[in-house]
C-alpha positions in Angstrom: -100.3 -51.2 -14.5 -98.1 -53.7 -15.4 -94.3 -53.2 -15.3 -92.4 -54.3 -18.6 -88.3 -54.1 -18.9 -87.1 -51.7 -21.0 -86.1 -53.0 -24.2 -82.6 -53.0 -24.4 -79.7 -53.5 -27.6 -76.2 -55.0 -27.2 -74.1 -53.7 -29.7 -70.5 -53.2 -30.4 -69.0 -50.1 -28.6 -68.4 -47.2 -31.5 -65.5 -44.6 -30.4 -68.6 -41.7 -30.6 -69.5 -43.5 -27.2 -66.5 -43.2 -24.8 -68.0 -40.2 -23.0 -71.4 -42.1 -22.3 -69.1 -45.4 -21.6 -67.3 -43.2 -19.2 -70.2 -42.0 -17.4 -71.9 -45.5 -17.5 -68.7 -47.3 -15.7 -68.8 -44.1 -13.1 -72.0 -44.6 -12.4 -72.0 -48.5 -12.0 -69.1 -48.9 -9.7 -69.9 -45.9 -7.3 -72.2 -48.5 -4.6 -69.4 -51.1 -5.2 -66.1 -51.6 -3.4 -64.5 -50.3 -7.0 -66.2 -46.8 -6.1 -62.7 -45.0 -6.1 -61.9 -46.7 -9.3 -62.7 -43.7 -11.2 -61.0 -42.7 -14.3 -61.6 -40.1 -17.0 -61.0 -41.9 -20.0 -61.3 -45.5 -21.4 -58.4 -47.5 -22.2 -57.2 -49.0 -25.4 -56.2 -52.8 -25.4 -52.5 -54.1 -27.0 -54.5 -57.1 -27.8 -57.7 -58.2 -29.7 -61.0 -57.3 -27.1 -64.5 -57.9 -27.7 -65.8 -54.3 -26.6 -69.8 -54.2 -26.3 -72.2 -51.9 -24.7 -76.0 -52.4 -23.8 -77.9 -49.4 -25.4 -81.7 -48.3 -24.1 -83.6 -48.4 -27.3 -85.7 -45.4 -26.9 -83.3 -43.4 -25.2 -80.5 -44.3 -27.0 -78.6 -44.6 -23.2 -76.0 -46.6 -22.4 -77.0 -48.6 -19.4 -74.4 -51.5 -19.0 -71.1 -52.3 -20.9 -68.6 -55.3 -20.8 -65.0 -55.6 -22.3 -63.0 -58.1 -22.5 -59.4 -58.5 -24.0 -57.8 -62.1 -25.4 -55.0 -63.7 -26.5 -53.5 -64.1 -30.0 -51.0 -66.6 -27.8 -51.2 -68.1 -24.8 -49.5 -66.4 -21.7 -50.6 -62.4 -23.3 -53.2 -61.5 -21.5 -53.9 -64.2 -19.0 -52.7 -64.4 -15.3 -53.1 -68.7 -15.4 -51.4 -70.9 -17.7 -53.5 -72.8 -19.9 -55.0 -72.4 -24.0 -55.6 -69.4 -25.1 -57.7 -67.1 -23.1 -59.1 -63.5 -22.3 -59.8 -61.6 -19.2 -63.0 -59.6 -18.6 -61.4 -56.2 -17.5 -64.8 -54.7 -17.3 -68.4 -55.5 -17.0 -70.9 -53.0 -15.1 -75.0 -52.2 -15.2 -76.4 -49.0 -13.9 -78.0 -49.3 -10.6 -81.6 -48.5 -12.0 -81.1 -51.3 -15.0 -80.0 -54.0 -13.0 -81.8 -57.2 -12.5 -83.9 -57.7 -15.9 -80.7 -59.3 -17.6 -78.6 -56.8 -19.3 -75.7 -58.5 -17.8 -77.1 -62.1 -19.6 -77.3 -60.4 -22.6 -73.8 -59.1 -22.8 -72.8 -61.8 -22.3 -74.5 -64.1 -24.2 -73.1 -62.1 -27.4 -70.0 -62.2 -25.7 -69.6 -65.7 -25.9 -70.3 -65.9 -29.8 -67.3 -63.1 -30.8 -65.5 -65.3 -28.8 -66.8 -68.7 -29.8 -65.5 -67.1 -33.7 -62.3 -66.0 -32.0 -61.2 -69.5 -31.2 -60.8 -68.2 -27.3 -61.3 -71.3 -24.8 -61.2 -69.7 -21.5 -62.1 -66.7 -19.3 -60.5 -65.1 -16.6 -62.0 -62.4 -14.2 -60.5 -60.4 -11.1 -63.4 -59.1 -8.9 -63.4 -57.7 -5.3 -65.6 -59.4 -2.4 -69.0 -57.7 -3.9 -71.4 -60.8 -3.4 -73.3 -60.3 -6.0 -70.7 -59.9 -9.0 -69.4 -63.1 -7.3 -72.4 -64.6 -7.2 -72.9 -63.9 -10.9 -69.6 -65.6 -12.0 -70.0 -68.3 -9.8 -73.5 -68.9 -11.5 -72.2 -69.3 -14.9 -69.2 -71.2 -13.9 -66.2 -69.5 -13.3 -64.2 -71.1 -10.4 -62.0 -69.7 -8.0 -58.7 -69.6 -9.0 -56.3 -67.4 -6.5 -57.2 -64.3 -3.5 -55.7 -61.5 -2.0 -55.6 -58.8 -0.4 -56.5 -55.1 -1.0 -55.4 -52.9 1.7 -56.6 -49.1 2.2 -54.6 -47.7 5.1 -53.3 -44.3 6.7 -50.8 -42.7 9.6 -48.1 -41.3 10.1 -44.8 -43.4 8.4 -42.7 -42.2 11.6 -44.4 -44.1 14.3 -46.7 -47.0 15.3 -47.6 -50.2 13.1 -47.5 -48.4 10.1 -43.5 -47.6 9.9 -43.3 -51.6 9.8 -45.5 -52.4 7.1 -43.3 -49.6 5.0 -39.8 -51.4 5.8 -37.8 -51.5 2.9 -39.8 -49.3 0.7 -38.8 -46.2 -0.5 -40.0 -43.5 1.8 -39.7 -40.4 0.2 -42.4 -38.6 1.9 -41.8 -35.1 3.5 -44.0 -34.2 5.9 -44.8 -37.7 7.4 -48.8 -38.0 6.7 -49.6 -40.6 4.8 -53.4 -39.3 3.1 -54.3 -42.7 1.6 -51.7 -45.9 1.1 -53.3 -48.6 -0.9 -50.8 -51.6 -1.3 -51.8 -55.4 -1.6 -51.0 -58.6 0.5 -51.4 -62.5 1.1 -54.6 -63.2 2.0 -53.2 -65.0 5.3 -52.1 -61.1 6.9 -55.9 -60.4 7.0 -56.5 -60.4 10.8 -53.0 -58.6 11.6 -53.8 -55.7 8.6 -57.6 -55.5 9.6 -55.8 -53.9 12.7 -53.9 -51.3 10.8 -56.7 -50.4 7.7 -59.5 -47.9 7.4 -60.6 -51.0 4.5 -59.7 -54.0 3.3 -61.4 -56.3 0.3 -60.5 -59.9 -0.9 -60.0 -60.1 -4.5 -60.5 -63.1 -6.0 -59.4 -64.4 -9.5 -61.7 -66.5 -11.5 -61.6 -68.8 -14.4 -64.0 -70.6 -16.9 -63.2 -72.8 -19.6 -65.5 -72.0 -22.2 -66.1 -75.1 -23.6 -68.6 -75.4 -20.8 -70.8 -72.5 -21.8 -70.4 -72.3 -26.0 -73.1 -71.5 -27.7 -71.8 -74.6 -30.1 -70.9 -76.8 -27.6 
């Protein structure tokens, strides 16, 4: 028999949908290096967003989703300088829907709210997953900036540890630190690889959108 895709709707997200959305993002991350992003809830933007979901027509299931909040003026939202912009705070597929273009698709109306929006580039902060980075760099974004993202544990009273914590604010009482997550230049790599249980490269990307338009 032959396979066929399932067919699949991109629509706007509707406030009825945050538990699915929830569950959706939950689901997406956990075989990615965000898999202890977790949270309970989805957040509401300060700015102007173009929220969309990807909805299995027969099921009605939410399978992928994609947010992205924007400027009203430049320097809001954005980490670089330049004309007004948005960053892509999320964008995720569900394992089993992955690879027949939902992510295209979000996209692709993506780019017309904000073709109407007047918004002329794109910024996105991903972890070292090669295929989310392989997706941005195949539309266009460019690498921008990198750091570190540093998992680590010990005890803050002895060993390699007590130095990373010099001047912060120890307040611990018994000594055992469970999880410490902190960030770092990417040049401390080799010296914290040392010292972590895990350790990712996040890398900031950017697109100026007058490449990809639908009008351009």
């Amino acid at each position: 028999m032959e396979h066929t895709d399932p067919p699949i709707r991109v629509r706007n997200y509707r406030e009825s949908d945050e538990t699915a959305w929830v569950r959706t993002r939950v689901l997406a991350f956990l075989d990615t290096s965000y898999r202890d992003d977790v949270q309970m809830y989805r957040e509401r933007y300060e700015n102007p967003s173009v929220r969309l979901v990807a909805e299995e027509t027969s099921s009605r299931q939410l399978v992928g989703l994609m947010d992205i909040e924007y400027e009203n003026k430049p320097g809001e939202v954005c980490n670089f300088t330049g004309e007004r912009g948005g960053i892509i705070w999320h964008l995720a597929v569900l394992p089993e829907y992955r690879n027949v273009g939902i992510a295209q698709k979000l996209w692709e109306e993506a780019l017309v709210q904000l073709e109407r929006a007047g918004i002329h580039r794109l910024q996105v902060w991903t972890q070292d997953d090669e295929p989310a980075n392989h997706w941005y760099v195949a539309r266009g974004f460019e690498l921008k900036h990198s750091y570190l993202n540093v998992f680590a544990r010990g005890f803050i009273d002895k060993g390699p540890l007590n130095e990373l914590l010099v001047g912060a604010d120890k307040t611990w009482e018994f000594g055992h630190i469970r999880n410490l997550n902190f960030e770092a230049d990417s040049s401390q790599r080799e010296r914290l690889e040392a010292l972590s249980y895990r350790i990712h490269e996040v890398r900031g990307y950017e697109l100026g959108l007058k490449k990809v338009l639908p009008s351009s």
